[in-house]
C-alpha positions, 0 to 999 in steps of 0.5 A: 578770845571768848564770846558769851552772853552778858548783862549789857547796861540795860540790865538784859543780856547780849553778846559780848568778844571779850580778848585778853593779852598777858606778859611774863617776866623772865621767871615765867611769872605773869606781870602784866594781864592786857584786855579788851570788851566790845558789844557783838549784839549787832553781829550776831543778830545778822548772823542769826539773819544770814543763817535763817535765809539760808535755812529757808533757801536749802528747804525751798530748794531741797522741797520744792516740787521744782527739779533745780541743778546747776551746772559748771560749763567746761571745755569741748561741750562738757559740763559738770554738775554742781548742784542737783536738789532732791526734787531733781534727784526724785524725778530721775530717779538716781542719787544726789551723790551720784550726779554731783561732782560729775561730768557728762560724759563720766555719767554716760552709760551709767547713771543715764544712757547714752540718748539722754546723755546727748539729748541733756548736752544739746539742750545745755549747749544751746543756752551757751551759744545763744547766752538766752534762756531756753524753755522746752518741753521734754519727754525723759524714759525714766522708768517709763515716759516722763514729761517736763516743762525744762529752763536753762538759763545762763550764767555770764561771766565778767568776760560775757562768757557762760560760766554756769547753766542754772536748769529748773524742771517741773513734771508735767507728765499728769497735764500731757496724759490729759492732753493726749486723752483729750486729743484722742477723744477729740480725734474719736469724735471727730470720726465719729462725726465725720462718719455720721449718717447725717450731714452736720453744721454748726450755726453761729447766731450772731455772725450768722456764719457756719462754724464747721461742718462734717464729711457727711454734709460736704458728700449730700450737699456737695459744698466744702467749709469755705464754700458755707461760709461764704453763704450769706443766708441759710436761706439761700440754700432753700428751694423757693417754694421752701423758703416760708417752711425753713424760716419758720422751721429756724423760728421755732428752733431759736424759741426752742429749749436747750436740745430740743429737737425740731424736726422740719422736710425742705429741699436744699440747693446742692453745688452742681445746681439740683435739688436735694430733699433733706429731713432735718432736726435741728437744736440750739446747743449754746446760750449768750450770757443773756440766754439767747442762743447763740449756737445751733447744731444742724443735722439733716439726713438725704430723703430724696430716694424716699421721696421718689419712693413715695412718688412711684408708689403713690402712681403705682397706687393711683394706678392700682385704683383706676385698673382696680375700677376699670377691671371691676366695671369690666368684670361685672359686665360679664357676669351680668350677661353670664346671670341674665343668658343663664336665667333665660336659658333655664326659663325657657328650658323649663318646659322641657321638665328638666332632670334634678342634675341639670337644675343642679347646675344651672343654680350653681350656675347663678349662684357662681355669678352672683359669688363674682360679682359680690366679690369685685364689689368687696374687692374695690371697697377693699382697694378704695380705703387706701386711695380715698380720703377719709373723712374723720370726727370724733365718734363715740364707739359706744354709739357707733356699736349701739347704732351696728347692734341696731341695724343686725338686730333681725339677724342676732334674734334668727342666730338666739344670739346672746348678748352681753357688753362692758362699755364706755363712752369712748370718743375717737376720731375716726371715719364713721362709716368706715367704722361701722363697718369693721364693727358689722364685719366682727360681729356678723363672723361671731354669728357666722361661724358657730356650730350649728347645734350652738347659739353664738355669745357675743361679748364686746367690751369698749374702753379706754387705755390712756390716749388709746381705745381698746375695743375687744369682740369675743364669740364661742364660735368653732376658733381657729388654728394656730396654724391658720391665725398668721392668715386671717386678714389675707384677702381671699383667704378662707379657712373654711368650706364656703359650704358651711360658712359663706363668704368670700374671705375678704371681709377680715382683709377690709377690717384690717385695712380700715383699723390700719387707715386710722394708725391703730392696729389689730390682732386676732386670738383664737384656738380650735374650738374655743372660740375667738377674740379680735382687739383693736387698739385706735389712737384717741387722736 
């Protein structure tokens, strides 16, 4: 029997069985030679078929990523395995050889240990029992974790018996890393929004129901999840006199942009029924398709301590200023008495011709008098600026330094004060009369405070910064300590003898509070001897 290519009767080749028989005579001579061709084309090309298909199917089991094994169900819980592919061979980490042909209990301890050996039989016991597939999700220590998405499936048998569990596994060990690190950092925000110093809810827009909320707002508000979502207007939380602030509040933040924070003060209803003062900012953090939010994140923070802060120190302050005035007029009263007896007393003791010690006194006297009463008067101004409301403009600097230059004119010639200026207009606003006078307070210390021998120079300069004027009064005056520049603006404070330079040390103090009145600031640069240089910075609006 032979089987080769030949010419078929189309003039091609094709595959051909050719058998042959021979008879023999007696003498071992061939005698008769008996044959038979048939076309085998046919057979072959299925065979070619067959052998293709089951070339693509060792290479799809023997490369796919898919662990693929099958298993020979035995007595007693046994099982014996009958095919284990590569794939399968590369997430264990053990050898085909070693797994095929043998049994469970033949490769415990050995190729695996003995809980995995057990976890592998309950799993393959289990689809024998149920004749079901199974699916699970496992976590093998192959030389560290390793997770698998696993299916058993069984094969049944003509007596509906499980003959074989077919098993196919796909690593999943990347996806369950993923997850955990997703879950642990689910966890970490959650703690961190839950350990917020700000209460925290999500507002869904459309439903108009509150998605979730955080400890932090349950512990201000007093309210669970369930109990803010029964909640059918936000508004309902809203104190009654806040009811038109909030509603505008939640306008502007639904026309706002995406995590643009609006800022809004209202009191909210806590559960035991009072009020809470809450400072809230709020955003739209999700938009529909349409772009229309549909999200918004609210956080608030309790000020009601702040609030009654705010309230005691605003008593204490109207408190302050009534003492401040009533202690003043007291106080004057006094010392005009103090004045007028000691004038009188030295008009009639004048006749008696008076030793230059005892008039020494009597001016002290009134002169004392007259320091007092100058000084409540300063002092009140001083307590003033707080309580009373100013009354700002937009001023120009230029002209309020022009109009105080104007009005100490007399005094700047007396001093042969020299003069000098860097100016622009700069408008600011500002109270004006309040304003001249920190103008008048500077300029009137450059004067003062000069050595007698020496004639002042004065330099101011006005300009602006941006949004902010910067006005600088420099002089060559006799300065200041480094160690006495921290005490400048301390009411009271004199950093001299009032016998070489007069006043009452609150002309600074005045200066400063007025500067702070308008949110703008002040410092002071000096040294001993070289003179010294007030620059003060003031918002534009």
């Amino acid at each position: 029997h032979v089987e080769y290519l030949g010419k078929d009767a189309d003039g091609g080749y094709s595959w051909f069985s050719a058998m042959g028989r021979t008879s023999f005579n007696e003498s071992g001579e061939p005698l008769v030679m008996s044959g038979s061709l048939r076309s085998i084309q046919s057979q072959k090309e299925m065979e070619a078929q067959e052998q293709e298909k089951e070339s693509f199917l060792t290479a799809i089991y023997n490369g796919t990523n898919l662990a693929i094994w099958a298993l020979k169900v035995l007595p007693k819980s046994e099982f014996a395995f009958v095919a284990f592919n590569e794939t399968a061979a590369r997430f264990t980490k053990v050898a085909v050889t070693d797994v095929v042909g043998r049994t469970l209990t033949e490769m415990e301890g050995k190729t695996f240990d003995d809980q995995t050996i057990e976890h592998f039989r309950a799993n393959y016991q289990r689809c024998v029992d149920t004749l079901k597939p199974v699916e699970y999700v496992e976590m093998l220590n192959l030389s560290g974790e390793h997770w698998f998405q696993t299916s058993l499936s069984p094969v049944i048998d003509s007596d509906g018996k499980v003959s074989h569990v077919l098993g196919t596994a796909v690593e999943i060990t990347q996806r369950k890393q993923a997850e955990q690190a997703l879950e642990d950092s689910k966890q970490f925000l959650e703690q961190l929004i839950d350990n917020s110093v700000c209460g925290l809810f999500l507002f869904d827009v459309a439903s108009k129901q509150i998605g979730r909320i955080n400890s932090r707002c349950t512990e201000i508000l007093g309210y669970d999840l369930s109990e803010m979502r029964a909640i059918d207007q936000l508004t309902d939380l809203v104190h009654p006199d806040d009811k038109a602030i909030y509603t505008r509040h939640v306008e502007e933040v639904l026309h706002s942009l995406a995590g643009q924070l609006i800022p809004a003060e209202f009191r909210a209803k806590h559960r035991d029924g009072g009020w809470v003062w809450c400072y809230a900012n709020d955003s739209v953090v999700k938009f529909d398709e349409g772009g229309k939010p549909s999200m918004l994140l609210c956080t608030f923070i309790d000020i009601s301590d702040n609030k009654k802060l705010i309230e005691q120190l605003k008593e204490s302050n109207e408190y302050l200023e009534r003492f401040a005035f009533a202690a003043s007029h007291d106080l004057q009263e006094p010392l005009r008495k103090i004045s007028a007896f000691s004038q009188s007393l030295n008009a009639r003791l004048a006749p008696l011709a008076l030793d230059e010690a005892s008039r020494f006194e009597f001016d002290r006297l009134q002169d004392a008098a007259k320091r007092m009463r100058l000084m409540i008067k300063e002092l009140l101004a001083l307590s003033r600026i707080n309580s009373q409301g100013i009354e700002l403009s937009n001023v120009n600097l230029a002209t309020i330094r022009e109009g105080v230059k104007d009005d100490l004119s007399l005094l700047l010639a007396d001093a042969g004060a020299v003069w000098q200026q860097d100016v622009e207009d700069c408008y600011c606003l500002v109270d004006e009369a309040l304003m001249r006078q920190v103008f008048q307070n500077l300029i009137t210390n450059s004067i003062k405070f000069v050595d007698k021998d020496q004639k002042p120079h004065i330099f101011v300069r006005i300009q602006m910064d941006g949004d902010t004027a910067v006005v600088s009064f420099n002089d060559s005056g006799i300065g200041i300590s480094t160690e006495n520049l921290e005490k400048v603006f301390t009411p009271f404070t004199r950093l001299n003898r009032k016998d070489d330079y007069p006043g009452n040390g609150i002309g600074l103090a005045l200066v400063e509070q007025i500067v702070r009145v308008h949110k703008g600031n002040i410092r002071c640069e000096s040294k001993l001897g070289e003179g010294t240089r007030f620059v003060i910075q003031l918002p534009r609006c």
